[in-house]
N, C-alpha and C positions, 0 to 999 in steps of 0.2 A: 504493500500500500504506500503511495506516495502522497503526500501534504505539501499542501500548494501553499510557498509561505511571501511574505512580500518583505521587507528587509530595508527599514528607515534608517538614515544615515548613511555616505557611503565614506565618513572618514577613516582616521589612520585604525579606527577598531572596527569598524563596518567593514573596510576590506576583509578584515579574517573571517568575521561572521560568513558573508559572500561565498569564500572560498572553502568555507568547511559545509555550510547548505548546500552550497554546487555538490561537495562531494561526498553528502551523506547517501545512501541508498534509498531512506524514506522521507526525503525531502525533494521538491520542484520549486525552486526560485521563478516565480512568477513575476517581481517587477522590486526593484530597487529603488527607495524615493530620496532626494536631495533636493533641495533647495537650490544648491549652488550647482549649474550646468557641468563649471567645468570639475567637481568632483566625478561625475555620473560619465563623464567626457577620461578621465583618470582610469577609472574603475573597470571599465568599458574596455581598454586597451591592456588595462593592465594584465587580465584574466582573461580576456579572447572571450570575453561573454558573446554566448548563442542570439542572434538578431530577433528571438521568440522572449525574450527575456526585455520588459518594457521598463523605460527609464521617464522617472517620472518626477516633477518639480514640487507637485503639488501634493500634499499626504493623504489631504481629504479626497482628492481625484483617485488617488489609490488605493483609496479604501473601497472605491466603486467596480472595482477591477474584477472579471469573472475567474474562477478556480483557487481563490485564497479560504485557507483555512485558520491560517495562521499568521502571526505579524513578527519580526522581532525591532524591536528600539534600542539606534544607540546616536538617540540623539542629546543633545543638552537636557539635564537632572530635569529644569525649571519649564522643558515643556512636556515630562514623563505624565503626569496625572491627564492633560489634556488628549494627547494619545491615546491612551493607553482604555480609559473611561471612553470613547468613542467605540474604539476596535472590539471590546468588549462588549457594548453593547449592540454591534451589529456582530455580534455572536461568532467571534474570532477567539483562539489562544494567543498568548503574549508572553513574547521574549521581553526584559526588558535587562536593561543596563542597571547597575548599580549610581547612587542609591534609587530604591523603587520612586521614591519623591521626593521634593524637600519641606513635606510636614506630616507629621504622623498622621493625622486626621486622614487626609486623601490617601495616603499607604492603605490606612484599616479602611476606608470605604470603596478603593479598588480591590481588597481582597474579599469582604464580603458580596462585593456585584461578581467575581468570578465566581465563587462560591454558588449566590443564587444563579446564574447562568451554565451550571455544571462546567464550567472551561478551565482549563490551567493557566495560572499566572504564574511565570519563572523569570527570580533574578538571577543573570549572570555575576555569581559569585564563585569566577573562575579560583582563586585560589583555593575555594574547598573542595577543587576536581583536581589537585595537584598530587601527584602520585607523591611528592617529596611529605606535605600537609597529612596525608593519608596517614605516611608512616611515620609521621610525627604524632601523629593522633594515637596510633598503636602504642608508639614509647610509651608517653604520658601514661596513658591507662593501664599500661602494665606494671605499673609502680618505678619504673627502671630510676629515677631519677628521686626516690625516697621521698622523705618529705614535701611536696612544692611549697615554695617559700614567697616568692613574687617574680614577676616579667618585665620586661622592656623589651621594646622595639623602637627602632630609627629610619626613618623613612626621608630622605632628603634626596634632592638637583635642586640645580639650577636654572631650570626650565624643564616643561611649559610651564607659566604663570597665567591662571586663569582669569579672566574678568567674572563668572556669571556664579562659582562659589570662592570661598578661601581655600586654604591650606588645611582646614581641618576635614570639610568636606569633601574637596577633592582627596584629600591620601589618607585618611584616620580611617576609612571602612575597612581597608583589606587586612590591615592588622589586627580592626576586634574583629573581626572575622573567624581569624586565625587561633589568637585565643581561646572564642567560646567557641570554637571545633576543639581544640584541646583539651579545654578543661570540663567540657560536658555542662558548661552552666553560663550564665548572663549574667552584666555588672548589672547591680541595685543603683550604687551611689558613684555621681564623676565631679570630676573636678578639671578646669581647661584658664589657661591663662596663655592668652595672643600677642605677639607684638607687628605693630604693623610699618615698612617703610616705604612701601614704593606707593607714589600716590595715583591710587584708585579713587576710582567713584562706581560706588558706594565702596568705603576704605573696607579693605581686606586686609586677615591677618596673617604676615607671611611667615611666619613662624606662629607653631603651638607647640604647648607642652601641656601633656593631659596626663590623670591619672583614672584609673578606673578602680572599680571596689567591687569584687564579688562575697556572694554570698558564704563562700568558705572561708574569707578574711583573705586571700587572693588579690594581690596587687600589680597591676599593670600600669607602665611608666611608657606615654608614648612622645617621641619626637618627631616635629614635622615639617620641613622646610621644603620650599622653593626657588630659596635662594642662595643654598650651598652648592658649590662648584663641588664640594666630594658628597658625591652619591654613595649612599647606601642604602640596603634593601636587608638590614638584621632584623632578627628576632629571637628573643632567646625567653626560656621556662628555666627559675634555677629553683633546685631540690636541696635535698643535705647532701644527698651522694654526690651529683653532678649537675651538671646544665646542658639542654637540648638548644643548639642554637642553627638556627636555620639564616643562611646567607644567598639571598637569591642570587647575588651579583658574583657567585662562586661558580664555575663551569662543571668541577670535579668535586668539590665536595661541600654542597650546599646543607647538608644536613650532618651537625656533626654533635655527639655525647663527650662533654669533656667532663669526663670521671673524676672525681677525688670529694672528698672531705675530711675534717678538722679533728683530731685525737690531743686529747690534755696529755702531753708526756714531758716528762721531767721539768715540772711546773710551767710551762708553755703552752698553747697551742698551736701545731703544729698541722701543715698536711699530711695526706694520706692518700695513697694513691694515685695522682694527679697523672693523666694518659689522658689522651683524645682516641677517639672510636668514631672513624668514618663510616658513615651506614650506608648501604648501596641500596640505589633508588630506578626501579624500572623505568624504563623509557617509556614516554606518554606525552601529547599534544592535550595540556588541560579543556583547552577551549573544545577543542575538539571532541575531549569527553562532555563536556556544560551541551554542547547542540546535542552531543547523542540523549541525553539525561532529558532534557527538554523533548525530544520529539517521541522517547520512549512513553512518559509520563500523558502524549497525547493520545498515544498507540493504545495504551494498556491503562485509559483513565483511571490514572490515579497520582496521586497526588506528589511532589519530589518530599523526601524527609527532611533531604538537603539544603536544597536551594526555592524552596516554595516562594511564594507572595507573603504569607505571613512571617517567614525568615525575614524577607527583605523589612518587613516593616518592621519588628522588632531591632533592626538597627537603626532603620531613623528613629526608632524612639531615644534610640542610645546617643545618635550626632546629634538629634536636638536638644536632648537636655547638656552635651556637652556645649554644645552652643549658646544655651543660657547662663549658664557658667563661665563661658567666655565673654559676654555680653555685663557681665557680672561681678568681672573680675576675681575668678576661679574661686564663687561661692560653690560650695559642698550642694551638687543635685540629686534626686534619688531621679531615678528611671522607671520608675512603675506610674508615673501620670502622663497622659495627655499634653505633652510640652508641644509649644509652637516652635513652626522651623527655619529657616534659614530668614527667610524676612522680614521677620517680626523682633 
């Protein structure tokens, strides 16, 4: 069976979507929508796309388009709810980009209309189809790393700088992401303090430092920038025994257990055992698992565990209450209310 899907966006993340729909088995890319001519004019040459495959300016025109079953979005956060709410109600499934929207309220009430509409709503939360994630996920739960104690991640470049969120928006999601795949649970209470230099309208924060607060007393320490020339892509879980740290920007050994912990000897303390243990990680195209996962889910209606519409919204609940906290000047938020999102 093949699912006629139409594919909003053709920029630098649109092209992969494109190219992994072209080459799924139970998909048929029906029509590609842009705004901008000369993206669809890119797209179009880049991939040798078949001349039955329609290229289209207009979203809404595309949505009138015959053999579409399905949509996917990867266009700007701030036009998600308007999309997405349309395509759904003319009884479409939806791919969407992260985050699902920028205010919880429209998250939870496009996932109730898929819901009443029997459809799947799916965020691409490509990092939790990450074979490396996977088996980070394993670690963790297999106690390997003793006690967990607390987390940080650092997430920085120096480009691209966005106009349409900040720096917490744009880069904070893949990281709690990451976390609450790990640790099997969601922060209660955050905390986010911004500084801003480059001047924006509306001013954006180009660095954050946030903390998160789980329910196990679990603390996460995240960094975020846009304006650092040294990129990094860590993350690390530290235990009593060891720490799991994951370094995307690593070719060979992005996942790595660096073993040891602290013994009282001869009135000191002292380490113990301190070794690193490279974990070897099967080869896998994430994205390309996130479409199969997505068109599975339309196959065999049911629902993703993973990457559902309700996943997606319980993390804008989590950016926006970081975001009141940043607006706020890194007051202590909990995450279990109804916070407003990004423009408010």
């Amino acid at each position: 069976m093949e699912i006629g899907i139409a594919i909003f966006g053709a920029g630098r993340w649109g092209v992969h979507l494109v190219r992994n729909f072209l080459n799924h088995p139970h998909s048929r890319v029906i029509a590609i929508v842009d705004p901008h001519a000369e993206h669809l004019q890119v797209i179009q040459k880049r991939l040798q796309l078949d001349k039955d495959i329609a290229l289209v300016e207009d979203w809404i025109e595309a949505l009138e388009l015959p053999g579409i079953s399905a949509v996917a979005i990867a266009t700007p956060a701030s036009t998600h709810y308007e999309i997405i709410s349309a395509a759904l109600k003319r009884g479409y499934h939806v791919f969407s980009e992260k985050p699902l929207t920028l205010e919880y309220s429209e998250s939870i009430a496009l996932c109730k209309l898929a819901d009443k509409k029997k459809l799947q709503l799916f965020v691409d939360h490509t990092y939790l189809f990450n074979p490396v994630i996977e088996t980070g996920k394993t670690i963790v739960n297999q106690g390997k790393l003793g006690e967990l104690r607390y987390g940080y991640a650092t997430r920085t470049h120096i480009e691209p700088v966005r106009s349409d969120v900040d720096a917490l928006w744009d880069l904070a999601i893949h990281d709690i992401c990451i976390f609450n795949s790990w640790l099997q649970e969601t922060p209660v209470e955050v905390e986010a303090n911004g500084t801003i230099w480059l001047p924006q309208k509306p001013p954006q924060s180009d660095l954050v430092m946030a903390k998160l607060i789980y329910p196990s007393g679990f603390q996460a320490f995240l960094h975020l920038c846009w304006l650092n020339p040294d990129k990094q892509r860590r993350l690390g879980v530290v235990g009593s025994q060891g720490t799991l740290i994951f370094d995307e920007t690593s070719e060979t050994q992005p996942l790595v257990i660096q073993h040891g912990h602290l013994e009282y000897l001869s009135s000191r303390w002292k380490a113990v055992d301190v070794v690193p243990e490279v974990i070897s990680i099967k080869k896998a195209e994430p994205l390309a698992q996130v479409c199969h996962e997505f068109l599975n889910c339309i196959l065999t209606n049911t629902t993703s565990k993973i990457s559902s519409g309700w996943v997606g919204a319980k993390l804008v609940e989590i950016l926006c209450a970081l975001n009141n906290s940043l607006q706020q000047q890194g007051k202590a938020i909990r995450c279990d209310q109804a916070y407003s999102g990004f423009y408010n």
